[in-house]
C-alpha positions as CSV (number, residue, x, y, z in Angstrom):
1,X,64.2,115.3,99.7
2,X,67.4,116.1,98.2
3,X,68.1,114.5,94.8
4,X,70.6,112.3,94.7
5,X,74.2,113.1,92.9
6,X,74.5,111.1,89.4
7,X,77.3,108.7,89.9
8,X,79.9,107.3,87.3
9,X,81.6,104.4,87.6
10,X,85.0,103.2,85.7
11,X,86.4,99.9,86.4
12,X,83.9,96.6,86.4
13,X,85.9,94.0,88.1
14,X,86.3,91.7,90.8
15,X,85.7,94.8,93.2
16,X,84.2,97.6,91.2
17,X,81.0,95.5,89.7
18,X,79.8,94.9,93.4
19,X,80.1,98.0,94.5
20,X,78.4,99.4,91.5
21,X,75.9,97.0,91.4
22,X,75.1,98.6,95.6
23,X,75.1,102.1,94.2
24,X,72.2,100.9,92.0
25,X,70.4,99.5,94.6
26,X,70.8,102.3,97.1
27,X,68.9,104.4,93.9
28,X,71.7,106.7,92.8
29,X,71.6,107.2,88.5
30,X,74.9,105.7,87.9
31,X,76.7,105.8,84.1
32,X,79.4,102.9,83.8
33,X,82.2,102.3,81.3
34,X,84.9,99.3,81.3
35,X,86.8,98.0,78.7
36,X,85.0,94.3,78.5
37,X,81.9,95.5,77.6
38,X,79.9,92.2,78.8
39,X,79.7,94.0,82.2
40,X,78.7,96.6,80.9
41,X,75.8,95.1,79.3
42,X,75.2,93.2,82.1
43,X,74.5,96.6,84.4
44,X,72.7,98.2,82.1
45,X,69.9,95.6,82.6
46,X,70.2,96.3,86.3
47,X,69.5,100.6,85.4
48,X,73.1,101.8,84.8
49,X,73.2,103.8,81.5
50,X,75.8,102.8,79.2
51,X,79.2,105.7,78.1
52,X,81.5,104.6,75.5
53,X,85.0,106.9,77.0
54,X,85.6,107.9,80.1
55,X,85.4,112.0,78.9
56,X,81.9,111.0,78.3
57,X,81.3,109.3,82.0
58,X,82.6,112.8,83.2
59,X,80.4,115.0,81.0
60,X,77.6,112.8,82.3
61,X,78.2,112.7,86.0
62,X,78.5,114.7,89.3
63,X,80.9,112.2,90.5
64,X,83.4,110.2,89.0
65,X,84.9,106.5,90.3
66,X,87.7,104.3,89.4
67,X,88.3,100.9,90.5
68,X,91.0,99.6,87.8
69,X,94.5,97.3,88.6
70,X,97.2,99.3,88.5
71,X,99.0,103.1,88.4
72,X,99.6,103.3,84.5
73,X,95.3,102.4,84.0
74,X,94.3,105.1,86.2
75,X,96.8,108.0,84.4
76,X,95.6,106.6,81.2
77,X,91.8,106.7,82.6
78,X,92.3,110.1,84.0
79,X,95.1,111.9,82.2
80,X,94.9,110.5,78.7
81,X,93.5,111.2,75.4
82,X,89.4,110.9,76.3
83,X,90.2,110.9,79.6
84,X,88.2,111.8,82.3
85,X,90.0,115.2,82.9
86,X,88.7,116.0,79.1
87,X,85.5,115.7,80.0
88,X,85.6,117.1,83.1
89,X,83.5,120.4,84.2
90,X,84.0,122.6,87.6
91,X,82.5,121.0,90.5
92,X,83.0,117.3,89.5
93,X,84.5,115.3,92.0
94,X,87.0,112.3,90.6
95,X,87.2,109.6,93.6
96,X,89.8,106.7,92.8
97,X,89.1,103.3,94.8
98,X,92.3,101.8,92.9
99,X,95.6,101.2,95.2
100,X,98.1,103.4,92.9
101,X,101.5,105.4,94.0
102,X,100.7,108.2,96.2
103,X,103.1,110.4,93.9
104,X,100.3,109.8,91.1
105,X,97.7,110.3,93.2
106,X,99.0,113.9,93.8
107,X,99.4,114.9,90.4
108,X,96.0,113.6,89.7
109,X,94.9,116.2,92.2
110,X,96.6,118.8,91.0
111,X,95.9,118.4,87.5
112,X,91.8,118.4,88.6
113,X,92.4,121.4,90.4
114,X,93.4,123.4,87.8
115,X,89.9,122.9,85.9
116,X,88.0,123.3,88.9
117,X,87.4,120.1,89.7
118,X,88.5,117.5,93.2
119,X,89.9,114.4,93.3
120,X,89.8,112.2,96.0
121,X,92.4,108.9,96.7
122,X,90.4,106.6,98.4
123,X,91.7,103.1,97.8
124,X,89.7,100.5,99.9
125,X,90.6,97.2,102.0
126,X,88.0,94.7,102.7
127,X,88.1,92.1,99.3
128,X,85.2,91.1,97.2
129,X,83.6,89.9,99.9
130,X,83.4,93.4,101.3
131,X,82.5,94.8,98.2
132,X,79.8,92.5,98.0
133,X,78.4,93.2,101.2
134,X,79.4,97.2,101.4
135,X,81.6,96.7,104.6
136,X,84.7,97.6,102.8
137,X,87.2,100.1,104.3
138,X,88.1,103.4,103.3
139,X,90.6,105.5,103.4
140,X,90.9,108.5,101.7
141,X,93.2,111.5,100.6
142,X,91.9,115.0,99.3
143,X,90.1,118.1,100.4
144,X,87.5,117.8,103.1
145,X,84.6,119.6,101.4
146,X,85.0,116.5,98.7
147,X,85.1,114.1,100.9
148,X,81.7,115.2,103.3
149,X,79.7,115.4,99.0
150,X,80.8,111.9,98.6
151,X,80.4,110.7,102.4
152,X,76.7,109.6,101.8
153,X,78.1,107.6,98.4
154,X,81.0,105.9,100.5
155,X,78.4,104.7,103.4
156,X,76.4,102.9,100.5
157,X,79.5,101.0,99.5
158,X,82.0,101.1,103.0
159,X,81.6,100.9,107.2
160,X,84.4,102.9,107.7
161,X,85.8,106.1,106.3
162,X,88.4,107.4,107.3
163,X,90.0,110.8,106.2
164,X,93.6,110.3,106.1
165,X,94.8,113.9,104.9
166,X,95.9,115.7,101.8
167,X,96.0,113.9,98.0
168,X,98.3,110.4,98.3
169,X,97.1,110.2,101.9
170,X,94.9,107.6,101.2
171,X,97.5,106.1,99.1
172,X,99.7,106.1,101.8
173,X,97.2,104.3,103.9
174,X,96.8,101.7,101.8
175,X,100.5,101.1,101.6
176,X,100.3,100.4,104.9
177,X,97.4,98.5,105.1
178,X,99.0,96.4,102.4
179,X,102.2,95.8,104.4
180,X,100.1,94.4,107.3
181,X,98.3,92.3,105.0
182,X,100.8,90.4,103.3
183,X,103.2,89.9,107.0
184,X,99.6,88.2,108.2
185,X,99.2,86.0,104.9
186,X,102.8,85.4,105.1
187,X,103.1,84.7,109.0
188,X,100.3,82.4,108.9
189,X,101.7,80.1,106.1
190,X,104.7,79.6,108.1
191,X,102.6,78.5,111.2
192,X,101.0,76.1,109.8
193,X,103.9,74.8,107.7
194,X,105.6,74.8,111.6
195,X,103.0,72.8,112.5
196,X,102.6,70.6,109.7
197,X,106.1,69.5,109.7
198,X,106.9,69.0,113.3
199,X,103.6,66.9,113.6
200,X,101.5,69.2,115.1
201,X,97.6,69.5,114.0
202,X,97.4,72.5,112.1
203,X,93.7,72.7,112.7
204,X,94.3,72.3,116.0
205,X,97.1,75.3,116.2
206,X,94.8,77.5,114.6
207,X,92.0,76.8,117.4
208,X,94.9,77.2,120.1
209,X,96.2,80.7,119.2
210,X,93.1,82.2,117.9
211,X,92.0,83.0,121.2
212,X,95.1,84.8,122.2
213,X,97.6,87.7,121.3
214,X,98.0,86.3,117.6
215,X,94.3,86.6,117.0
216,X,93.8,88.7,113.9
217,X,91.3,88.6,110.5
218,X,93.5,86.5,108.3
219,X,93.2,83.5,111.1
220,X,89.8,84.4,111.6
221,X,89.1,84.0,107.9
222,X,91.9,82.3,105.9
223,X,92.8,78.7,107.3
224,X,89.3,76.7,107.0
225,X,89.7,78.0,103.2
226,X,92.8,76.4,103.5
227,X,91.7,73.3,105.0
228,X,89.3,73.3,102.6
229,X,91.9,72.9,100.1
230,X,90.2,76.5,98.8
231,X,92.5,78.4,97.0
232,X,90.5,80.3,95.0
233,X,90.3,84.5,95.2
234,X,89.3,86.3,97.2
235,X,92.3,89.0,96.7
236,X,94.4,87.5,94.3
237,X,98.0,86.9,94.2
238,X,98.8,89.1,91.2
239,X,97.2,92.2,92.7
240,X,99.1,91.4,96.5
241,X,102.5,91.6,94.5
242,X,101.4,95.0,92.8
243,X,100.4,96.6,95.6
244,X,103.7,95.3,97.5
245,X,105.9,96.9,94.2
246,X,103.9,100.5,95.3
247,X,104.6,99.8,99.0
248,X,108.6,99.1,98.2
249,X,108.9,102.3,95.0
250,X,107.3,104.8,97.9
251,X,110.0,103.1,100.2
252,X,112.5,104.1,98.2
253,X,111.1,107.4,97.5
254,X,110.9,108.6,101.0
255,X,114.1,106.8,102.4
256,X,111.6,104.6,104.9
257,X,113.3,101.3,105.5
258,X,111.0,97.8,105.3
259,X,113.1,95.3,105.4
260,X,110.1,92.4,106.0
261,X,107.9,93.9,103.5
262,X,111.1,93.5,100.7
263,X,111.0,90.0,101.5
264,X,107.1,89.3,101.2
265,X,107.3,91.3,97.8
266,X,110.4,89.0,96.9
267,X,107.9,85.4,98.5
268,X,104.8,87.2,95.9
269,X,106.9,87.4,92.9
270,X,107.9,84.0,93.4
271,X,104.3,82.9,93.6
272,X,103.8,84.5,90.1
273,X,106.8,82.9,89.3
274,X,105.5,79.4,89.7
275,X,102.2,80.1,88.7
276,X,100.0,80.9,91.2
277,X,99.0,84.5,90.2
278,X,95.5,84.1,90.2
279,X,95.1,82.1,93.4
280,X,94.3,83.9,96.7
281,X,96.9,85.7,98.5
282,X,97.1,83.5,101.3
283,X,98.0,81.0,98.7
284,X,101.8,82.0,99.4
285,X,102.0,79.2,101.6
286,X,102.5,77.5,98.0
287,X,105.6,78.6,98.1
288,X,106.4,77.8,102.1
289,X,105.3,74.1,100.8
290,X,107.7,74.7,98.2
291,X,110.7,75.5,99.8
292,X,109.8,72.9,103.1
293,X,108.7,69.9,100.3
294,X,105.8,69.4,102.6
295,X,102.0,70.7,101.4
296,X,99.6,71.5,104.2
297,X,96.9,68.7,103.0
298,X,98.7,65.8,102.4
């Protein structure tokens, strides 16, 4: 039986503790760093091994993982003073799970490749529940032959895998996936604020149009949360906004016009705005209530 890679893994959050925590239990040696150290602590009772830099979770590990909030973390993570590119040797494999700008993501690559090493953007979609269950999506940018070492990793932690081409592919795809995401989140707050305000059941139009040609995930999973008066994360708010700021600066950078997507960023700002940054990202119907002086449970 082939032995199994040693793993690293960077980033202990809402997403990137679950999905360590499955790498552990599919029995792959796995050395973690974060900056809270709690969760750190917290793994190493599970059979992680502790690293105190990330140079040192390189020099440990046949493949490297990130999972951290935002582009500046992972250049500082992978390009800075004890960064991961210090400590990394030919062969290792650097796989980012973070949603960054596709531009960083290719001068990531290319600053691995000059040691010898790969690097892989492979942001994911799927929220903590996915990572919790290891159903997330993933889509990823970078060399093949990277891609098909790490394949067997990635079906520990994702159901599907999809490679979406060269480095800031991935990135790309998760821009996408992103502008999707928030039109549904924002598209379903203004249903049900339709429906709330012309005396319509909102429950009731959820039922209605499920089974039809506006069926889709978020009103398969969203509006009994809602109901519920659940607002709690899920994906939250603050990291929707982020990824929307990405999704509008590669906009601009590639002269590709979203005119809808500029106005959801504009709705997610204003949810930070009134402070709502840690709720769920369907919580922007907060600010649909706002604006209509109506709130869907009242």
């Amino acid at each position: 039986m082939q032995k199994k890679p040693t793993l690293g893994y960077i980033g202990l959050g809402l997403m990137g503790k679950p999905m360590a925590l499955n790498l552990l239990k599919a029995g792959y040696p796995l050395v973690v760093h974060n900056r809270s150290r709690e969760v750190v602590k917290s793994l190493v009772k599970e059979g992680a091994k502790e690293a105190f830099s990330p140079r040192e979770v390189a020099s440990l590990v046949d493949i490297v993982f990130t999972n951290l909030p935002d582009s500046p973390d992972v250049e500082l993570v992978t390009l800075g003073e004890d960064g991961i590119l210090e400590g990394a040797k030919e062969g290792l494999i650097y796989v980012d799970h973070s949603t960054i700008k596709p531009s960083l993501a290719r001068i990531i690559a290319q600053k691995f490749e000059s040691v010898g090493a790969f690097s892989l953007d492979a942001p994911v979609s799927g929220g903590d529940v996915g990572a919790q269950k290891g159903t997330l999506a993933i889509m990823v940018g970078g060399p093949e032959q990277a891609l098909e070492k790490v394949r067997p990793v990635f079906e520990v932690v994702g159901k599907s895998i999809t490679h979406v081409g060269d480095a800031g592919s991935g990135q790309i795809a998760k821009a996408a996936n992103q502008i999707m995401v928030a039109a549904q989140m924002v598209a379903m707050g203004e249903l049900l604020i339709l429906a709330k305000k012309s005396g319509a059941d909102p429950v009731k139009v959820v039922q209605a149009i499920q089974g039809g040609a506006a069926q889709c995930w978020t009103l398969d999973v969203k509006p009994g949360r809602l109901f519920s008066g659940n607002r709690e994360p899920g994906f939250k708010a603050y990291m929707q906004e982020k990824d929307l700021r990405i999704v509008m600066d590669t906009a601009r950078e590639y002269g590709a016009p979203l005119p809808s997507a500029g106005i959801h960023t504009q709705l997610y700002s204003a949810m930070l705005q009134m402070g709502m940054r840690d709720l769920d990202n369907s919580a922007v119907i907060g600010v649909l209530e706002n604006l209509a002086s109506t709130t869907l449970l009242e």
